[in-house]
N, CA, C, O and CB atoms as a CASP TS submission, in Angstrom:
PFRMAT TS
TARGET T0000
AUTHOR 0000-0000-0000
METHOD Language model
MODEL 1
PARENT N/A
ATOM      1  N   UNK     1       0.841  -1.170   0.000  1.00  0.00           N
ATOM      2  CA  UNK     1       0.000   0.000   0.000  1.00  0.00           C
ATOM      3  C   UNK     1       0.895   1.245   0.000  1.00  0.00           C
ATOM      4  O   UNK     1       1.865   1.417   0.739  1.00  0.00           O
ATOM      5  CB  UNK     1      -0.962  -0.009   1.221  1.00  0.00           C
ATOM      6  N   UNK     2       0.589   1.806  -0.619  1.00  0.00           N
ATOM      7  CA  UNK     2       1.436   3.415  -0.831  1.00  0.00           C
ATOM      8  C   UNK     2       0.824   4.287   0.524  1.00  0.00           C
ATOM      9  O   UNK     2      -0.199   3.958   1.125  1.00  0.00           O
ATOM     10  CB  UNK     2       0.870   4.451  -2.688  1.00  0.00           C
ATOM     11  N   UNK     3       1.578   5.326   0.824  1.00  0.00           N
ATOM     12  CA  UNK     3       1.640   6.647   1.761  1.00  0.00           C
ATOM     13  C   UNK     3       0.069   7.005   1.014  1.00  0.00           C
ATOM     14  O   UNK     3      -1.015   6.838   1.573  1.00  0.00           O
ATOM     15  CB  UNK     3       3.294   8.035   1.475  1.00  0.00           C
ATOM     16  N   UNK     4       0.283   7.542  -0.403  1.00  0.00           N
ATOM     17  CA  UNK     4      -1.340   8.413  -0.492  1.00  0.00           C
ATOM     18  C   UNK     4      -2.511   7.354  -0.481  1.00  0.00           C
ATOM     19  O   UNK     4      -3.619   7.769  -0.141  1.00  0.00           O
ATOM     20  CB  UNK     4      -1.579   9.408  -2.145  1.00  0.00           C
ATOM     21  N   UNK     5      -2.372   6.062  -0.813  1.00  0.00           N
ATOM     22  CA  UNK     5      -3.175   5.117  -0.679  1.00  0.00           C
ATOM     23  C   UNK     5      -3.778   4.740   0.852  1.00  0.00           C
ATOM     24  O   UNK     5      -4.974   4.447   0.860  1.00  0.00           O
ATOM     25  CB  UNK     5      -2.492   4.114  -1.276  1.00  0.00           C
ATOM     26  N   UNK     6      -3.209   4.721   1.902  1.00  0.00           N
ATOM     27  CA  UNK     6      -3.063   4.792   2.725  1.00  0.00           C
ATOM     28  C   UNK     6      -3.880   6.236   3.704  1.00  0.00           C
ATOM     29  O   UNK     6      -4.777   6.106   4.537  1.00  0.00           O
ATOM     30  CB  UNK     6      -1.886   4.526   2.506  1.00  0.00           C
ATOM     31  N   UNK     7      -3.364   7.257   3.357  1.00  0.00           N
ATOM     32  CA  UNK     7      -3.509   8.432   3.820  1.00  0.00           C
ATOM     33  C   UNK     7      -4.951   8.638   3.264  1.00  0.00           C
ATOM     34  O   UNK     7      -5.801   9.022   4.068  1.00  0.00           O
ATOM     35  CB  UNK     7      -2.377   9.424   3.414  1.00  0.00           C
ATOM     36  N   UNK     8      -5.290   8.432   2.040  1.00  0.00           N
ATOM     37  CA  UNK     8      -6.458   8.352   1.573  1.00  0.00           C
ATOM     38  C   UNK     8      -7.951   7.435   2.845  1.00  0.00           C
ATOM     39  O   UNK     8      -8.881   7.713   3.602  1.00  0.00           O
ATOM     40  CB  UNK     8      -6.005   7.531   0.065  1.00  0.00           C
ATOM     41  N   UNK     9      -7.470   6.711   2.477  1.00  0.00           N
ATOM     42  CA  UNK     9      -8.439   5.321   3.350  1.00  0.00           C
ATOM     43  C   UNK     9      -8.281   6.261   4.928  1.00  0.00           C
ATOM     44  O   UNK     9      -9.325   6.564   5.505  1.00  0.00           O
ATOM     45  CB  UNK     9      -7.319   3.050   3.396  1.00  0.00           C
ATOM     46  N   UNK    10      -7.095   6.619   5.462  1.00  0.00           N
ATOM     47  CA  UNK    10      -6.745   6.919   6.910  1.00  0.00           C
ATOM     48  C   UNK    10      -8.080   8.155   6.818  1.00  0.00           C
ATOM     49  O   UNK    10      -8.848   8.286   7.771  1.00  0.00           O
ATOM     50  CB  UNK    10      -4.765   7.528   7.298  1.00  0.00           C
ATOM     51  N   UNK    11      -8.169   8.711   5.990  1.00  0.00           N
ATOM     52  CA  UNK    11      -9.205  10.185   5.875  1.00  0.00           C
ATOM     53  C   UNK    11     -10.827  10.116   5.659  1.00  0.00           C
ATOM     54  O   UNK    11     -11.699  10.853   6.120  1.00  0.00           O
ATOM     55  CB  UNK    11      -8.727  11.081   4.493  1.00  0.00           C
ATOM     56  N   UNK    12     -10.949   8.748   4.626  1.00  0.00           N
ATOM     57  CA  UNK    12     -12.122   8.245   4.640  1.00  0.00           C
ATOM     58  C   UNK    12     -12.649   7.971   5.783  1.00  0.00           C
ATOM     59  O   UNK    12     -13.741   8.535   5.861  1.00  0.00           O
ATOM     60  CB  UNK    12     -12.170   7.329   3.997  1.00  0.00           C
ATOM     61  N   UNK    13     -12.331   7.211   6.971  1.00  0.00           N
ATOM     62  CA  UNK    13     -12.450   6.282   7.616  1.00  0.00           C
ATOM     63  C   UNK    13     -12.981   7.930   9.140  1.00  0.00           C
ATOM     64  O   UNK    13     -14.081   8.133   9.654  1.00  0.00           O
ATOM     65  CB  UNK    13     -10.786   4.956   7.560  1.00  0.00           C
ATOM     66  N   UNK    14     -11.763   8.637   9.336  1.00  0.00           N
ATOM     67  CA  UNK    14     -12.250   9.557   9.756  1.00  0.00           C
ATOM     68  C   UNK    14     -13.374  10.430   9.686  1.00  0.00           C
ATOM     69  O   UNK    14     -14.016  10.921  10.615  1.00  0.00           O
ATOM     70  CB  UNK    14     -11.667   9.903   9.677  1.00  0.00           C
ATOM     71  N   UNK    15     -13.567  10.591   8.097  1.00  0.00           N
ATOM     72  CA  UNK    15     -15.241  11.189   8.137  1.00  0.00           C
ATOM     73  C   UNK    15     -15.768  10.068   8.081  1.00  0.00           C
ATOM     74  O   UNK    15     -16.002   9.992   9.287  1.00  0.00           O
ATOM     75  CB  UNK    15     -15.913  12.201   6.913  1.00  0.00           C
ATOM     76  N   UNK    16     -16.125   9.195   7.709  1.00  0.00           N
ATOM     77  CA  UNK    16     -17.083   8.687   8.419  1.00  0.00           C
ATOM     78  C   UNK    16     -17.077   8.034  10.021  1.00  0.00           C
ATOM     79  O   UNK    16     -17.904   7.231  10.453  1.00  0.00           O
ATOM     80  CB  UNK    16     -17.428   7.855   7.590  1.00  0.00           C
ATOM     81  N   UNK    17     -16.320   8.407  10.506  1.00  0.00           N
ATOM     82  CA  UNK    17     -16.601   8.026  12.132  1.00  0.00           C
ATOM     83  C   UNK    17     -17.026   9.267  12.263  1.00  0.00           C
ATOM     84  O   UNK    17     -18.182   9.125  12.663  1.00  0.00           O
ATOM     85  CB  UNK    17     -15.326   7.521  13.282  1.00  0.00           C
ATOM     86  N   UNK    18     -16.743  10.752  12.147  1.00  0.00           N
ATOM     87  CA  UNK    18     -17.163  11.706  12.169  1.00  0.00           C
ATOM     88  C   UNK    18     -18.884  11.919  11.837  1.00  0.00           C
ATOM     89  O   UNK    18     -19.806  12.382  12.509  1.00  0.00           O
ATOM     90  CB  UNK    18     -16.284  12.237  11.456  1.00  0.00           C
ATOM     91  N   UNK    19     -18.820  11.504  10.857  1.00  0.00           N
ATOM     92  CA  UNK    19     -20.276  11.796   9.785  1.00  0.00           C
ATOM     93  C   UNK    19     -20.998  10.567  11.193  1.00  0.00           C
ATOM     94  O   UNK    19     -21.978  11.059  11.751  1.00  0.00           O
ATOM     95  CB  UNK    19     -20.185  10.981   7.249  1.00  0.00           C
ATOM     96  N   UNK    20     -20.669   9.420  11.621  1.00  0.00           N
ATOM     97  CA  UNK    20     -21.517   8.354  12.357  1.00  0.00           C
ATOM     98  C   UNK    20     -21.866   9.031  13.842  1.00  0.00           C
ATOM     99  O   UNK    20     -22.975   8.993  14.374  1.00  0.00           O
ATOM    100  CB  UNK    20     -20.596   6.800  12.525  1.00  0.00           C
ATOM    101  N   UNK    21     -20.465   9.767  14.482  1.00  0.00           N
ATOM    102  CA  UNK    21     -20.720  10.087  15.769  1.00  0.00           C
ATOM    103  C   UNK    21     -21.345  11.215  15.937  1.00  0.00           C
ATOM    104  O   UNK    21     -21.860  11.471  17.026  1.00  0.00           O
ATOM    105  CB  UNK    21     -19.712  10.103  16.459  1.00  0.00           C
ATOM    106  N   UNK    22     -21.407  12.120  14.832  1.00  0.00           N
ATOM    107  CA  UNK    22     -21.700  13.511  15.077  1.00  0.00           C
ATOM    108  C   UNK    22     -23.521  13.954  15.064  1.00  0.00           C
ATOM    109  O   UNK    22     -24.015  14.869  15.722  1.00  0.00           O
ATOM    110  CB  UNK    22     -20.807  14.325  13.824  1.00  0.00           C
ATOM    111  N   UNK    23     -23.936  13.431  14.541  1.00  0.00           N
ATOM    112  CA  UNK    23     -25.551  13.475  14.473  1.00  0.00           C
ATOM    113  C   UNK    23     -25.892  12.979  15.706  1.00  0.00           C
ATOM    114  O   UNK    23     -26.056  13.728  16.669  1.00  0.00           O
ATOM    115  CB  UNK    23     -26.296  12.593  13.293  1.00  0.00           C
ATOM    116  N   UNK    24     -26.008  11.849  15.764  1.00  0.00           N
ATOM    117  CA  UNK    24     -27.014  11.413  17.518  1.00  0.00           C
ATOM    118  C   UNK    24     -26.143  12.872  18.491  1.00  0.00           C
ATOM    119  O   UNK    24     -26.742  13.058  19.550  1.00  0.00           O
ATOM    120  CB  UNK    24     -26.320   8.916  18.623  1.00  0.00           C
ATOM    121  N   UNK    25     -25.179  13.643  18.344  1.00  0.00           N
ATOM    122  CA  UNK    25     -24.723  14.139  19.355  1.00  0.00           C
ATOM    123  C   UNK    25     -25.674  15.662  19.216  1.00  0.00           C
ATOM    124  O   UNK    25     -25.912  16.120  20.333  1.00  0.00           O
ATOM    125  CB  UNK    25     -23.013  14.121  19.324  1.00  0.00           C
ATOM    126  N   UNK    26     -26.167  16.392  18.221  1.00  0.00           N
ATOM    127  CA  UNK    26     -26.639  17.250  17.517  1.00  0.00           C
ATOM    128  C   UNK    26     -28.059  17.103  18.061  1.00  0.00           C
ATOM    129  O   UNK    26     -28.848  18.047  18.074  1.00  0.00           O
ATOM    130  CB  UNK    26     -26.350  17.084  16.071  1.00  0.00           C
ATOM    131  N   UNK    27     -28.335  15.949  18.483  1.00  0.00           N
ATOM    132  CA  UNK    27     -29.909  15.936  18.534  1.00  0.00           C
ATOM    133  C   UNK    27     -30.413  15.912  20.148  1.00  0.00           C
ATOM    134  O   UNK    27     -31.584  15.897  20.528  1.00  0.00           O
ATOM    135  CB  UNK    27     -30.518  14.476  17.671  1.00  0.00           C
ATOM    136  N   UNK    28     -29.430  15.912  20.830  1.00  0.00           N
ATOM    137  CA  UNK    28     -29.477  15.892  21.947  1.00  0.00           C
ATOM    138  C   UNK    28     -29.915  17.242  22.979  1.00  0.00           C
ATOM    139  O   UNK    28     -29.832  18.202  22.213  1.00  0.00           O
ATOM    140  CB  UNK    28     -28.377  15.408  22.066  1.00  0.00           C
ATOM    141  N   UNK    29     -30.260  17.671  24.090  1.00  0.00           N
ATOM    142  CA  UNK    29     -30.886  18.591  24.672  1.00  0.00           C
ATOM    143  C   UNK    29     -31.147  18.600  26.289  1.00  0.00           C
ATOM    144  O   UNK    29     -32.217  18.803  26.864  1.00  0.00           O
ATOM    145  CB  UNK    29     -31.965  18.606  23.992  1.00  0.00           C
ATOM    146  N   UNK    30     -30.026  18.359  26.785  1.00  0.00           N
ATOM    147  CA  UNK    30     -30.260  18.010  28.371  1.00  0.00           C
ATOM    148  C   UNK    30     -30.712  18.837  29.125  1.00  0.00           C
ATOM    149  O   UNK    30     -31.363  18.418  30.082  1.00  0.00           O
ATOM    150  CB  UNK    30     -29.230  17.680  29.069  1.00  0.00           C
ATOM    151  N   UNK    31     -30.532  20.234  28.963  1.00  0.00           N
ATOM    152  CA  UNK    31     -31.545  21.526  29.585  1.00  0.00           C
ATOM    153  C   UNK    31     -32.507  21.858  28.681  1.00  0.00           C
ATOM    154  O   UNK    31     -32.198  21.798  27.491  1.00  0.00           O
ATOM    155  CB  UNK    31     -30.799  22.964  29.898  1.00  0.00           C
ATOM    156  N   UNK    32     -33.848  22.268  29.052  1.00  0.00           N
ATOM    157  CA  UNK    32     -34.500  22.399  28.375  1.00  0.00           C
ATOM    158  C   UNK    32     -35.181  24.462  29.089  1.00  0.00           C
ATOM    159  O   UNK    32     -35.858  24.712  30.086  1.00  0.00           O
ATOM    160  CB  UNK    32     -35.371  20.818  28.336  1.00  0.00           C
ATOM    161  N   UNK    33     -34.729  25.225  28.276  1.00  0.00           N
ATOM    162  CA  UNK    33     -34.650  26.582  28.775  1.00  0.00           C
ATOM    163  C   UNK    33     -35.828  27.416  28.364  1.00  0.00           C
ATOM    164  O   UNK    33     -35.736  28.619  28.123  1.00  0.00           O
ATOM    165  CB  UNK    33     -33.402  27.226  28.310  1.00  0.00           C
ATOM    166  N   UNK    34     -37.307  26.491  28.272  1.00  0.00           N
ATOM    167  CA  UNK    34     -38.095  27.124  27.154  1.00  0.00           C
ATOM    168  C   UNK    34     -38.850  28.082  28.750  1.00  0.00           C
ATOM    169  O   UNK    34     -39.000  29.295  28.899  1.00  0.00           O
ATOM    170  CB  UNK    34     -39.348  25.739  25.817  1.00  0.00           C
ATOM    171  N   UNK    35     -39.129  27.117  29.557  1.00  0.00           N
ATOM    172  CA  UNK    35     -40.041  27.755  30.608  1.00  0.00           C
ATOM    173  C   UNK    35     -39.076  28.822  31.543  1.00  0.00           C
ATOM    174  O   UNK    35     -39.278  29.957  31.975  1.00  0.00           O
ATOM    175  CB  UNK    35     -40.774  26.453  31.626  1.00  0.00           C
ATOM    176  N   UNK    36     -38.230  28.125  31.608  1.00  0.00           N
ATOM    177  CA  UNK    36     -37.581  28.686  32.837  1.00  0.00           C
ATOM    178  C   UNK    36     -35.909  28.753  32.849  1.00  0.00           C
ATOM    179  O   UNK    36     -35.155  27.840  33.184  1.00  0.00           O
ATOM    180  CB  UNK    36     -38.073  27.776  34.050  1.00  0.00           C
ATOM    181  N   UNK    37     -35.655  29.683  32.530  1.00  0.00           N
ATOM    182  CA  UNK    37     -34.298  29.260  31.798  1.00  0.00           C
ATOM    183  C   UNK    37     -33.043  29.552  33.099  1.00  0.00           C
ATOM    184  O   UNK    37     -31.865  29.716  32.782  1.00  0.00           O
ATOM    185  CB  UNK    37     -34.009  30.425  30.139  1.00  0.00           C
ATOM    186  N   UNK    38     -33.369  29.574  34.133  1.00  0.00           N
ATOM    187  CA  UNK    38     -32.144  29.563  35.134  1.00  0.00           C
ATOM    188  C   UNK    38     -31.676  28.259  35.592  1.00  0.00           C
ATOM    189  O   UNK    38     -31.447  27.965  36.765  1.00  0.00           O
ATOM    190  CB  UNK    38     -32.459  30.314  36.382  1.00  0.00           C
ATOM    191  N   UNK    39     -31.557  27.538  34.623  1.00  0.00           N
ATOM    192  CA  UNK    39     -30.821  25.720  34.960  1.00  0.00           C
ATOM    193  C   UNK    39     -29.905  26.305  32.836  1.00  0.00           C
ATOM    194  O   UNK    39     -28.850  26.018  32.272  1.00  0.00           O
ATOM    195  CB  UNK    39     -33.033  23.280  35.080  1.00  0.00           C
ATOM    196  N   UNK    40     -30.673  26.843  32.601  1.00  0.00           N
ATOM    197  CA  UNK    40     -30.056  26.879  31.466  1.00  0.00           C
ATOM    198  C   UNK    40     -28.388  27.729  31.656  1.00  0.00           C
ATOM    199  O   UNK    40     -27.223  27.464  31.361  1.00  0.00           O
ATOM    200  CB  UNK    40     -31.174  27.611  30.449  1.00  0.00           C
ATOM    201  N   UNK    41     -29.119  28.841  32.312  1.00  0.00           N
ATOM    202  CA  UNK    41     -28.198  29.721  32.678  1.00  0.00           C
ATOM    203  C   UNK    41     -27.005  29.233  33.653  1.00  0.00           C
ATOM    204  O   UNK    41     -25.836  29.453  33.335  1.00  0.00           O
ATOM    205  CB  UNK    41     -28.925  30.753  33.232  1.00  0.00           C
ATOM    206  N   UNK    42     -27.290  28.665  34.670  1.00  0.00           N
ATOM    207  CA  UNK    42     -25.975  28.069  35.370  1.00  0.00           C
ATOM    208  C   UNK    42     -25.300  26.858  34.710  1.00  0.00           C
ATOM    209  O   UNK    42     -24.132  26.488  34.831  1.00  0.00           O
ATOM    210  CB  UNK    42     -26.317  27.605  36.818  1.00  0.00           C
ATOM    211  N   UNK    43     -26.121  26.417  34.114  1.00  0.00           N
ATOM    212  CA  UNK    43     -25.233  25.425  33.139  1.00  0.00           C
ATOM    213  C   UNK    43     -24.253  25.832  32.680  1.00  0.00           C
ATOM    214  O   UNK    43     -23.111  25.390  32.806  1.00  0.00           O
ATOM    215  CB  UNK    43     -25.755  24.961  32.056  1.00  0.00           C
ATOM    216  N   UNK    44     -24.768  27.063  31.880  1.00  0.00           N
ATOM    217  CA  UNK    44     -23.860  28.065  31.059  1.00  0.00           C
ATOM    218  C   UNK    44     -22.876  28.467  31.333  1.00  0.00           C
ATOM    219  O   UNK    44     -21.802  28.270  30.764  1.00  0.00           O
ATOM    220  CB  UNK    44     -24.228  29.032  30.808  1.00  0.00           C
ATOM    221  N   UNK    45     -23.199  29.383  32.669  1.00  0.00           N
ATOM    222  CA  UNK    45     -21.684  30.284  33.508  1.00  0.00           C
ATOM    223  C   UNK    45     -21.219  28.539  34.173  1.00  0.00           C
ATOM    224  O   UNK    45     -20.460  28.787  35.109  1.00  0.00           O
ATOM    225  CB  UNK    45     -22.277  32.100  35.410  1.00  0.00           C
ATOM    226  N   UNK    46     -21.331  27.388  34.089  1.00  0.00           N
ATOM    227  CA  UNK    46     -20.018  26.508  34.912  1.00  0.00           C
ATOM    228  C   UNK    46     -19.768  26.549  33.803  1.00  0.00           C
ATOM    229  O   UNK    46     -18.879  27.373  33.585  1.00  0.00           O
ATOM    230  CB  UNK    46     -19.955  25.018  35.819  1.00  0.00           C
ATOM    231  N   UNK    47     -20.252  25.864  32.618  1.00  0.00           N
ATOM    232  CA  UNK    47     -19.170  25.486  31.191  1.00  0.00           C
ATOM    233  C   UNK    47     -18.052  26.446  30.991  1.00  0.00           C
ATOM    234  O   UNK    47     -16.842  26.220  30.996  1.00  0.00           O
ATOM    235  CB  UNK    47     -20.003  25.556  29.636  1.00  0.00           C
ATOM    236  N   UNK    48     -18.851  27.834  30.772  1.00  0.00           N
ATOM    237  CA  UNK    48     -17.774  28.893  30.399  1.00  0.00           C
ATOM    238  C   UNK    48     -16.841  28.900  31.657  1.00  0.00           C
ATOM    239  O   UNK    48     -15.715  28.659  31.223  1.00  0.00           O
ATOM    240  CB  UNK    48     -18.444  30.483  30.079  1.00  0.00           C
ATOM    241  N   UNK    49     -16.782  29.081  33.149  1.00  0.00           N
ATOM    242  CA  UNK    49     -15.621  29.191  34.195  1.00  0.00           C
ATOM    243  C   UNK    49     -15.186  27.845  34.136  1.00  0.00           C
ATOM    244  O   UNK    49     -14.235  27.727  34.910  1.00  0.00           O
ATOM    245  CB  UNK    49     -16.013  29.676  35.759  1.00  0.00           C
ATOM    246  N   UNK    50     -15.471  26.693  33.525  1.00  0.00           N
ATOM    247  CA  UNK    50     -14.741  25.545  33.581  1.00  0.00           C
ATOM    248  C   UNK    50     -13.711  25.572  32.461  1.00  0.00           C
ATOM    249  O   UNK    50     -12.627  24.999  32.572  1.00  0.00           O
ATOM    250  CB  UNK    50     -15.630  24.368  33.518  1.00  0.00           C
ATOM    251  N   UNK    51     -14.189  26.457  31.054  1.00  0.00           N
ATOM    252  CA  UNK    51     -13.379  26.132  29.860  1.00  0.00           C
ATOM    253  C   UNK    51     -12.417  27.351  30.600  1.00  0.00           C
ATOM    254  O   UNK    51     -11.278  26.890  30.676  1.00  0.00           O
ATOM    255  CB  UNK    51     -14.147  26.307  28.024  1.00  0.00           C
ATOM    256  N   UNK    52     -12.463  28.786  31.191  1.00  0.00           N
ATOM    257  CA  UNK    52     -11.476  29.640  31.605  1.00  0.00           C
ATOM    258  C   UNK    52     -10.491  29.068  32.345  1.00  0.00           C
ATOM    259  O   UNK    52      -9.306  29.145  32.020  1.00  0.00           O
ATOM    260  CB  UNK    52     -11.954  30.621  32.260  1.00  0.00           C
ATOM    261  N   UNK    53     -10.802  28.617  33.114  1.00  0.00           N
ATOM    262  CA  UNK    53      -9.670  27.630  33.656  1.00  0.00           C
ATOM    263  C   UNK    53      -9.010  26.870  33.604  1.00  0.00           C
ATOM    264  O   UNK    53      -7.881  26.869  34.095  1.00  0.00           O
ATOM    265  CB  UNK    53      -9.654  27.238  34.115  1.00  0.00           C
ATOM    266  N   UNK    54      -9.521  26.012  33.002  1.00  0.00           N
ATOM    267  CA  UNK    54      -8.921  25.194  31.874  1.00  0.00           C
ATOM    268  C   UNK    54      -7.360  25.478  31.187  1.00  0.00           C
ATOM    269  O   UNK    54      -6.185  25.114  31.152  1.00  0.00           O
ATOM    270  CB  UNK    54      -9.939  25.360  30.762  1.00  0.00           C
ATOM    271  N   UNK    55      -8.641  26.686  30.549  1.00  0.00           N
ATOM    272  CA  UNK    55      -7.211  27.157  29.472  1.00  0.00           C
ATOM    273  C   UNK    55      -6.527  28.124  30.630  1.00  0.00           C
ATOM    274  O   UNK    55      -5.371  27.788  30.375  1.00  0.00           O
ATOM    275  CB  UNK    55      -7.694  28.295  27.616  1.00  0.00           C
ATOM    276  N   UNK    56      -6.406  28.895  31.508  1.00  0.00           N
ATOM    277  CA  UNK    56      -5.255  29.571  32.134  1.00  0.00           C
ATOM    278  C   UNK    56      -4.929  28.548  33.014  1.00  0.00           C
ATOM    279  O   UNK    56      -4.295  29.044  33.945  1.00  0.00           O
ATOM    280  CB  UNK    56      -5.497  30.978  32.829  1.00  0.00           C
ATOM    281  N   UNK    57      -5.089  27.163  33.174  1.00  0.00           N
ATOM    282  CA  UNK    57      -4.335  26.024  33.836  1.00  0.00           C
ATOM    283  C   UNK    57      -3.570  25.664  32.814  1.00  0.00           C
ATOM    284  O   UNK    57      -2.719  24.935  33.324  1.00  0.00           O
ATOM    285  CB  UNK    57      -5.136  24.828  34.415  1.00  0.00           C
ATOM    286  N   UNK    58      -3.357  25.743  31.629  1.00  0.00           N
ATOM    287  CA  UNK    58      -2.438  24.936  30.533  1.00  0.00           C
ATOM    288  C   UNK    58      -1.808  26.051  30.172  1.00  0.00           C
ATOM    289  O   UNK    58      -0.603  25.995  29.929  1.00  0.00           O
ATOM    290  CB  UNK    58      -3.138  24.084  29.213  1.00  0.00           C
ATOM    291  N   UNK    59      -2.589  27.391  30.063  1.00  0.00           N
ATOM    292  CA  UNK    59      -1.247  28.420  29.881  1.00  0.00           C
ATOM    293  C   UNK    59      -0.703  28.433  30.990  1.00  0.00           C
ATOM    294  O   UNK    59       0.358  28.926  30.608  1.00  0.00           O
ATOM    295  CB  UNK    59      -1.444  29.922  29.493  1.00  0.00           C
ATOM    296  N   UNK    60      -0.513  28.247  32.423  1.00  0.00           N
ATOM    297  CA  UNK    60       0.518  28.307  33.433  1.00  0.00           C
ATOM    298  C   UNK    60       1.014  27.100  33.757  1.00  0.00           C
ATOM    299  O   UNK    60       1.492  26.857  34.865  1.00  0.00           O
ATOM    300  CB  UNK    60       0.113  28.896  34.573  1.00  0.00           C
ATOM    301  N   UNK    61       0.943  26.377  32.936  1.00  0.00           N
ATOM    302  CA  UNK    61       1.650  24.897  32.853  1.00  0.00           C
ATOM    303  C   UNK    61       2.798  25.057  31.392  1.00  0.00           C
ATOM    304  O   UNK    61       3.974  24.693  31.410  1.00  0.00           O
ATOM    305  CB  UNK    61       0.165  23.423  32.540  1.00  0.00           C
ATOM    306  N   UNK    62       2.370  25.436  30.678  1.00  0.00           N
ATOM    307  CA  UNK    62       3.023  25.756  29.651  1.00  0.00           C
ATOM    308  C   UNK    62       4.304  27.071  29.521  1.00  0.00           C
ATOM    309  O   UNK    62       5.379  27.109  28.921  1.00  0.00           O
ATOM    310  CB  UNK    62       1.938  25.944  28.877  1.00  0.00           C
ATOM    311  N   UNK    63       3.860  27.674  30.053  1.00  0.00           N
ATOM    312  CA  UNK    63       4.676  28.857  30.565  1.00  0.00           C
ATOM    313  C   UNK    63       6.045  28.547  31.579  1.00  0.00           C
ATOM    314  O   UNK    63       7.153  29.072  31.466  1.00  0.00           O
ATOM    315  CB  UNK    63       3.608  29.771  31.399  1.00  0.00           C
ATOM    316  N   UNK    64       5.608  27.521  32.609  1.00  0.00           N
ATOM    317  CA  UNK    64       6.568  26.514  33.690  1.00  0.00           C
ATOM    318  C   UNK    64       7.427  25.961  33.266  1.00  0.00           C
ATOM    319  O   UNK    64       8.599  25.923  33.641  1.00  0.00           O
ATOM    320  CB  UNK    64       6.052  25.464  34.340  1.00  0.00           C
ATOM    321  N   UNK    65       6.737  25.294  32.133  1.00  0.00           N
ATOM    322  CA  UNK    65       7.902  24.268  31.252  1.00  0.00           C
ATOM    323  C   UNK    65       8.897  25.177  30.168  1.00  0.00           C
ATOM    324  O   UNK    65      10.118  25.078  30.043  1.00  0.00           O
ATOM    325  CB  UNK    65       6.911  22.968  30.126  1.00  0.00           C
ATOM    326  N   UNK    66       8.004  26.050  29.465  1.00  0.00           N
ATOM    327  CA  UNK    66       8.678  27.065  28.671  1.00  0.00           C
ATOM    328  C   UNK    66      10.586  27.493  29.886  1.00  0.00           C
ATOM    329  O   UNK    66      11.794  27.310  29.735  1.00  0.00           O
ATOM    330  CB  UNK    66       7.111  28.771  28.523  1.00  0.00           C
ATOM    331  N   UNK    67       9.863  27.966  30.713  1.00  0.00           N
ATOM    332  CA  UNK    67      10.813  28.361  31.549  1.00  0.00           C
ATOM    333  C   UNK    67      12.198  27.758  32.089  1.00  0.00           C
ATOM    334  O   UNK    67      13.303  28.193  32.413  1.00  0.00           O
ATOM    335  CB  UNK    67      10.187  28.536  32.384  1.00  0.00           C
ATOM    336  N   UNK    68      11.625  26.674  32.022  1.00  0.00           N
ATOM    337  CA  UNK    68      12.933  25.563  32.651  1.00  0.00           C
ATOM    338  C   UNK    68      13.881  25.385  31.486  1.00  0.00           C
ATOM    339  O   UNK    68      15.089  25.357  31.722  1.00  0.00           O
ATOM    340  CB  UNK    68      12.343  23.793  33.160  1.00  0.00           C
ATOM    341  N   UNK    69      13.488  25.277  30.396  1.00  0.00           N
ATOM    342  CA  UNK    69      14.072  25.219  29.116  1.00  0.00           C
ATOM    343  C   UNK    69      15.732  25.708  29.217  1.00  0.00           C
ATOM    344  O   UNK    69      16.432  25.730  28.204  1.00  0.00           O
ATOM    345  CB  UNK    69      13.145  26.193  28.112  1.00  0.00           C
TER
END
């Protein structure tokens, strides 16, 4: 099998695990914010202070290691 033969199939294979996993995930709806939307809302502000932290935990991890260099 050749590199582009190969690389080919390696790309196919990705969209379609993509194209398989990505729909049932699209259809999904675990808060439902039509009546009352303050479960919607704290959902919201943890996701967003969970992704902030996140990322200024890997930029001051990254920065540590930068340093020792």
């Amino acid at each position: 099998m050749t590199h582009r033969t190969r690389s080919a199939l390696l790309g196919l294979l990705v969209a379609a695990t993509l194209l398989a996993t990505a729909a049932p995930a699209g259809a999904q709806q675990p808060i439902d914010a039509t009546e009352d939307g303050g479960a919607a809302f704290l959902a919201f502000a943890v996701m967003v202070f969970l992704i902030v932290g996140a990322l200024f935990y890997m930029d001051r991890v990254r920065r540590r290691r930068s340093g020792d260099d």
